[in-house]
C-alpha positions as CSV (number, residue, x, y, z in Angstrom):
1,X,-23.9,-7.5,35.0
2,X,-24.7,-10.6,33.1
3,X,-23.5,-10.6,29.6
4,X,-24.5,-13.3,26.5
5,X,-23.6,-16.7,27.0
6,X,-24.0,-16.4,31.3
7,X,-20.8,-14.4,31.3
8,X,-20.9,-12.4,35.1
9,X,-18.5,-9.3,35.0
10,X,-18.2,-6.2,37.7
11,X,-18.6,-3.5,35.6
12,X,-17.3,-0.5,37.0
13,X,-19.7,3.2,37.3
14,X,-17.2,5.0,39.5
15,X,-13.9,6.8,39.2
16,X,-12.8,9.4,36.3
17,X,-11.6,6.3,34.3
18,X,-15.3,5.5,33.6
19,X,-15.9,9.1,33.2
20,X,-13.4,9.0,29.8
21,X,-15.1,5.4,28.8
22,X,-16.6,5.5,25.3
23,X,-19.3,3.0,26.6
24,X,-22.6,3.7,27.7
25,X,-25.5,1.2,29.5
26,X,-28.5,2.3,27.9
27,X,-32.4,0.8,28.1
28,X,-30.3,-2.6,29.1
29,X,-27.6,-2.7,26.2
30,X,-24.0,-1.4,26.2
31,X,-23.5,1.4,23.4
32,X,-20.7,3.0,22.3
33,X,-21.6,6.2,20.7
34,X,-25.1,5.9,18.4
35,X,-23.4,1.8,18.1
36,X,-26.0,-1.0,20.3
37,X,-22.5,-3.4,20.6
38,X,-24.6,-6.1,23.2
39,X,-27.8,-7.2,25.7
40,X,-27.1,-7.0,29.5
41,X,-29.4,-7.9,32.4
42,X,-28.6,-6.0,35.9
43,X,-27.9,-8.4,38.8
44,X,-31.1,-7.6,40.7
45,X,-30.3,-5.4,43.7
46,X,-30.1,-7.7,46.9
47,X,-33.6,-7.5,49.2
48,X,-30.9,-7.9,51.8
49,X,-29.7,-4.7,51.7
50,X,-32.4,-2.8,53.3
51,X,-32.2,-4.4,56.3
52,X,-30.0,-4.2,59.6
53,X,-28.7,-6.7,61.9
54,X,-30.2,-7.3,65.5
55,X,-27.5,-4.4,66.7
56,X,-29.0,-1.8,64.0
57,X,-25.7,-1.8,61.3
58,X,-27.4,-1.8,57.7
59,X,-26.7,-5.3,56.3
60,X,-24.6,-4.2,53.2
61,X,-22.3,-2.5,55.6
62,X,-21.6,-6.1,56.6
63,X,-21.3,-7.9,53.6
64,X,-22.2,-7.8,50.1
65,X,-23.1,-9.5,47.1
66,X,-20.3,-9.7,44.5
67,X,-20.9,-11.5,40.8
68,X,-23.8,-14.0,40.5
69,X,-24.2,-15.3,43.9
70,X,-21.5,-14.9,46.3
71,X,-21.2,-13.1,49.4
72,X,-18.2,-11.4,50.0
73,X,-16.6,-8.8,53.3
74,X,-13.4,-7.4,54.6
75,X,-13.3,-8.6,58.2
76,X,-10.9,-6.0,59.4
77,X,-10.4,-2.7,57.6
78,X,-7.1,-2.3,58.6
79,X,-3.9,-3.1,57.7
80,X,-0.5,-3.9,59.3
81,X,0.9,-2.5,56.5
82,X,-0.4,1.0,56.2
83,X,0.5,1.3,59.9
84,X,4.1,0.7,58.4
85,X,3.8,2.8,55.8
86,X,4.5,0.0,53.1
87,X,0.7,-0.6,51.9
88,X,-0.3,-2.0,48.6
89,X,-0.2,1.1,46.2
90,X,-3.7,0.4,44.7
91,X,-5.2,-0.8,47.9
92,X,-8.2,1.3,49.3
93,X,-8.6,-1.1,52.8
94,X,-7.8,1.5,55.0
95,X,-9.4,4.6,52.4
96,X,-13.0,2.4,53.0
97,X,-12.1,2.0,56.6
98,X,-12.1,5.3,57.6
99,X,-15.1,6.2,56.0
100,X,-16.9,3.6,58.2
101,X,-16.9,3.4,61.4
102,X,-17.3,-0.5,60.9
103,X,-13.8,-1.0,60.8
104,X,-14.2,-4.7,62.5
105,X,-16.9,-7.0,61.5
106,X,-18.0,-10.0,64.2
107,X,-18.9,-13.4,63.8
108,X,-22.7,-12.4,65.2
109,X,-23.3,-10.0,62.2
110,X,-21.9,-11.9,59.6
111,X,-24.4,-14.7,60.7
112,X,-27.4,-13.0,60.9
113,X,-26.3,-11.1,56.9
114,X,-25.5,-14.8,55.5
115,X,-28.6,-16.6,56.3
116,X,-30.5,-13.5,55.3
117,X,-28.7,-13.9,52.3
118,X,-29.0,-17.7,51.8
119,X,-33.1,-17.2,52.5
120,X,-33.1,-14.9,49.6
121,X,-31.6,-17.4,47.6
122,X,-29.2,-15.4,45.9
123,X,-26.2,-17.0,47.6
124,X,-24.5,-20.0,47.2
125,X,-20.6,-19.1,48.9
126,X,-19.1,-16.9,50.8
127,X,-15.4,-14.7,50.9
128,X,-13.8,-13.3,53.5
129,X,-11.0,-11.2,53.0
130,X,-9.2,-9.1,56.2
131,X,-6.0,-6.2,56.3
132,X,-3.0,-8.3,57.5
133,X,-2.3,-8.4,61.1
134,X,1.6,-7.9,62.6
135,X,0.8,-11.5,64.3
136,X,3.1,-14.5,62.4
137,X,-0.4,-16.1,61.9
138,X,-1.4,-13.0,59.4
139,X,-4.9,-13.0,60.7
140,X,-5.5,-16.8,60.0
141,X,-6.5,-17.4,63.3
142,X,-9.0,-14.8,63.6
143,X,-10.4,-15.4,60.5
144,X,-10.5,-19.5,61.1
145,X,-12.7,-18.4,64.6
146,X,-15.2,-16.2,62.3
147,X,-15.6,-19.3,60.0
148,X,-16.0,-21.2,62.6
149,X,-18.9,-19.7,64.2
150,X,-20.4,-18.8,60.2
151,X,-20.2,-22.9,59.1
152,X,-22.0,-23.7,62.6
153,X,-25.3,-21.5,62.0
154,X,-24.8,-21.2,57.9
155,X,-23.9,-24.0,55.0
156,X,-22.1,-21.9,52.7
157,X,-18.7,-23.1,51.0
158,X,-16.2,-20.0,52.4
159,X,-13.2,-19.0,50.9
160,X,-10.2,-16.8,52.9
161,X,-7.7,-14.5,51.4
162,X,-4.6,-13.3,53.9
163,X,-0.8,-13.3,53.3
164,X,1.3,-16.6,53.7
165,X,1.3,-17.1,57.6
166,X,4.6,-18.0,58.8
167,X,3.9,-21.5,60.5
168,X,1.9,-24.3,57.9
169,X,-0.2,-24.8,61.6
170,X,-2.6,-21.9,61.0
171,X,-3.6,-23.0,57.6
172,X,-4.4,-26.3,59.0
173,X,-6.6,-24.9,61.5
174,X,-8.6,-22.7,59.0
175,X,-9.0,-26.0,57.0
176,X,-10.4,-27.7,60.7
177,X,-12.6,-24.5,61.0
178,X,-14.1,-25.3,57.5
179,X,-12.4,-23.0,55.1
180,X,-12.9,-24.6,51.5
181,X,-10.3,-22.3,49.9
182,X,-7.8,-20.1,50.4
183,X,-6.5,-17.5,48.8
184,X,-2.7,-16.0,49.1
185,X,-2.3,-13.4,46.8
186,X,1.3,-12.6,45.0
187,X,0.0,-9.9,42.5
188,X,2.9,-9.9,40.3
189,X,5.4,-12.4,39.3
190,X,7.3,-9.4,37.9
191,X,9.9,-8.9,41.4
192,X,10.7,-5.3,40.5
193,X,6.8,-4.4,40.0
194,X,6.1,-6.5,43.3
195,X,8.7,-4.3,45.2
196,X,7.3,-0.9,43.4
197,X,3.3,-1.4,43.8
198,X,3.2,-3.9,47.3
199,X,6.4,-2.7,49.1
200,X,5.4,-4.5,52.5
201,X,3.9,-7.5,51.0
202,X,7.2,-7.7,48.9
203,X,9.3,-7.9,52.2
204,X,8.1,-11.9,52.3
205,X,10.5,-13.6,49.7
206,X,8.8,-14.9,46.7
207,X,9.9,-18.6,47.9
208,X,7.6,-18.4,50.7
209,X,4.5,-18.1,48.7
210,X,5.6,-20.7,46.8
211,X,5.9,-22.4,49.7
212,X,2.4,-21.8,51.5
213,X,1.1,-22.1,48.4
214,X,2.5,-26.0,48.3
215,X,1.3,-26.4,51.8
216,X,-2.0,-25.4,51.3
217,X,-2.5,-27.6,48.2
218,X,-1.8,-30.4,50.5
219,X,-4.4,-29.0,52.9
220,X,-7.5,-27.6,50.8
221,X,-6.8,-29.3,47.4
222,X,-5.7,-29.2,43.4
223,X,-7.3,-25.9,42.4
224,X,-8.8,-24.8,46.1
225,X,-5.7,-22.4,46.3
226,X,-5.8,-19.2,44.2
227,X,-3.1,-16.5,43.8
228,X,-4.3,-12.5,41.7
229,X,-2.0,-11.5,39.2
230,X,-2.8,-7.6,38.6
231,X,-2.6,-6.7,35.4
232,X,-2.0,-2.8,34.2
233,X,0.9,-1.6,36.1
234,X,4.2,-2.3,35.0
235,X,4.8,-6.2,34.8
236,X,5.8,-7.4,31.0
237,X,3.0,-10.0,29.5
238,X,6.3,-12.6,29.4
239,X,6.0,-12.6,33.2
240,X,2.7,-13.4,33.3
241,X,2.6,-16.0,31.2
242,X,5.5,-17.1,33.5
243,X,3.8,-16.9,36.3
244,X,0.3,-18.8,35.1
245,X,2.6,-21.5,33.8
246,X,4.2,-21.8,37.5
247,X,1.4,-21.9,39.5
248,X,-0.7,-24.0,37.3
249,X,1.8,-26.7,37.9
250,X,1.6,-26.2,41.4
251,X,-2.0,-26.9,41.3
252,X,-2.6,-23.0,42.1
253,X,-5.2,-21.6,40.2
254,X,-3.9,-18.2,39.2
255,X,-6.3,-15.2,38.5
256,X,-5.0,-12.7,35.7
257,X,-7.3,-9.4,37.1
258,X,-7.2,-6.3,35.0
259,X,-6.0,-3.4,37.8
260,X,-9.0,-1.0,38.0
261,X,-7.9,2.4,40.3
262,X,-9.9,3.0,43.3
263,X,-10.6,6.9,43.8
264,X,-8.6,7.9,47.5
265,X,-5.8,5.7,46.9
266,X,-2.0,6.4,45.0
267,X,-2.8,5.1,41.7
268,X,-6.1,6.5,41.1
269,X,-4.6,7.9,38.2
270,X,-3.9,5.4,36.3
271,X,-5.7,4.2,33.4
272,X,-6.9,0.5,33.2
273,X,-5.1,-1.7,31.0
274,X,-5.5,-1.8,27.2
275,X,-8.4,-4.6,25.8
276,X,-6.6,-5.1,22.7
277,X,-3.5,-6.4,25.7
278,X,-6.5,-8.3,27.9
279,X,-7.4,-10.4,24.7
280,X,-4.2,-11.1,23.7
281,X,-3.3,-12.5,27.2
282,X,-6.6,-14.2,27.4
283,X,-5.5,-15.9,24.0
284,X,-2.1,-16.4,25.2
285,X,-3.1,-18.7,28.7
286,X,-6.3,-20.0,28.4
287,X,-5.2,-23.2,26.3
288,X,-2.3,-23.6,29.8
289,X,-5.6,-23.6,31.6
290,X,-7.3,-26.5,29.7
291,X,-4.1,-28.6,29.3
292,X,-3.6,-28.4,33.2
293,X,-7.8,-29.1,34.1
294,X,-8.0,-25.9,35.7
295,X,-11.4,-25.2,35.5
296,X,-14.0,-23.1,37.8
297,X,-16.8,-25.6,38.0
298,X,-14.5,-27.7,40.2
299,X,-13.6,-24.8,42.5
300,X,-15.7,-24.8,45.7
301,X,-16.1,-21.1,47.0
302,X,-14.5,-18.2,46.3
303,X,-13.4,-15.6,44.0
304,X,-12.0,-18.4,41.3
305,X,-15.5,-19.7,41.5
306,X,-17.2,-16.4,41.3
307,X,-14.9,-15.0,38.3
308,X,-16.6,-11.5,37.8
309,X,-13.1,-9.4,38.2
310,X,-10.3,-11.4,36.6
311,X,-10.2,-13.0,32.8
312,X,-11.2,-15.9,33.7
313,X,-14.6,-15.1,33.4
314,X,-13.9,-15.8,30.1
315,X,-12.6,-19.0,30.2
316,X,-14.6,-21.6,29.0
């Protein structure tokens, strides 16, 4: 949804949060009881969508469009961690997974959805995202070969998300495979939130993504590495503005995103965090932001680029 001023935000329609939301879309404004608060234009629905690869899978079941104009998918829809019974509390991988059959996506398909995409012109970059693997690479190795074979048939900047692999090699071959950016998500500074809400991603000491994190700067760039910091479940606002301080002077470009529950998962429940808390934080860490030159025009793919989920879509 594209708000005054260019702003791009995912605007949520599902789950019984939205069912308690005083807001309303209405003959393209936003109301809030009989009040017209602001004009909105609809991304237009992508002509994409309607059509199937060469092996008959509907092309939104590969990928999708996400904010403005990138393309975004889960290459595996399946997680080492749920097999270990530690998974991310407000993660819905697996929930999606089993709904689809299409739990792994190839290298074929993604081609044939990204050029589609690109020749509709709504796409400028790409994200691929995957459930962590058991291997010590994470899944950086699978997902460098998908890239691989992507950048040789498509042009489109790409950005990764996976945990901190245990040896600096495999981010060094995602950068060879032509990954942009990367992104190796913490999702709270606050420890004793981390161990509550992401109690096998928590197992990996908070060191070691400072370390990757370092590594990869050295590899992809200033800014090109990008960490979420959830927002709504726990962690204190002092620890978040601890945590944008720390990794905007590693050069990590940290994304404050407002937790929204997914229906199927253990936190469906729980309520969104408060506005009035959003635009306080937003006041609180956007001036560390322009003292530091962290902005999103110089990011090159990704969801730091895209900005529709997180407060930084706000940013100027």
């Amino acid at each position: 949804m594209i708000f005054p001023d260019g702003v791009v935000l995912n605007v949520p329609f599902r789950g019984s949060f939205v069912s308690r939301s005083p807001f309303e879309l209405r003959d393209g404004w936003v109301w809030k009881g009989k009040e017209r608060l602001v004009e909105v234009s609809l991304i237009p629905f992508p002509r994409f969508y309607r059509r199937k690869t060469s092996n008959g899978i509907p092309m939104h079941r590969v990928a999708k469009l996400h904010g403005r104009d990138c393309l975004a998918t889960t290459l595996l829809s399946s997680c080492w961690r749920w097999a270990q019974g530690k998974a991310c509390r407000f993660c819905a991988i697996q929930v999606y997974g089993e709904r689809d059959p299409l739990i792994r996506k190839t290298p074929e398909q993604l081609v044939e959805v990204a050029r589609a995409a690109v020749e509709e012109g709504i796409t400028k970059h790409l994200v691929i995202t995957t459930g962590t693997l058991a291997s010590p690479d994470r899944g950086a190795r699978v997902l460098a070969e998908t890239v691989r074979k992507v950048r040789e048939k498509v042009d489109l900047p790409t950005e990764v998300h996976l945990e901190p692999p245990e040896d600096p090699e495999s981010l060094e071959e995602l950068k060879e495979a032509g990954v942009d950016t990367v992104g190796m998500h913490l999702e709270f500074y606050d420890e004793r939130v981390r161990k509550e809400v992401c109690p096998g991603k928590a197992e990996l000491p908070r060191e070691e993504y400072f370390r990757r994190w370092e590594e990869a700067v050295e590899i992809f760039g200033k800014w090109q590495v990008n960490s979420f910091l959830l927002v709504g479940l726990g962690e204190s606002d002092q620890s978040l503005l601890e945590g944008t301080k720390d990794l905007l002077g590693r050069g990590v470009f940290p994304r404050l995103v407002p937790f929204r529950p997914t229906p199927g998962t253990p936190l469906e429940g729980v309520p969104p965090p408060e506005p009035s808390r959003l635009e306080r934080l937003l006041s609180q860490v956007e001036e560390e932001y322009r003292k530091r030159g962290a902005l999103s025009a110089r990011i090159k793919s990704g969801c730091a680029r895209c900005r529709a989920c997180g407060l930084d879509a706000f940013l100027s």
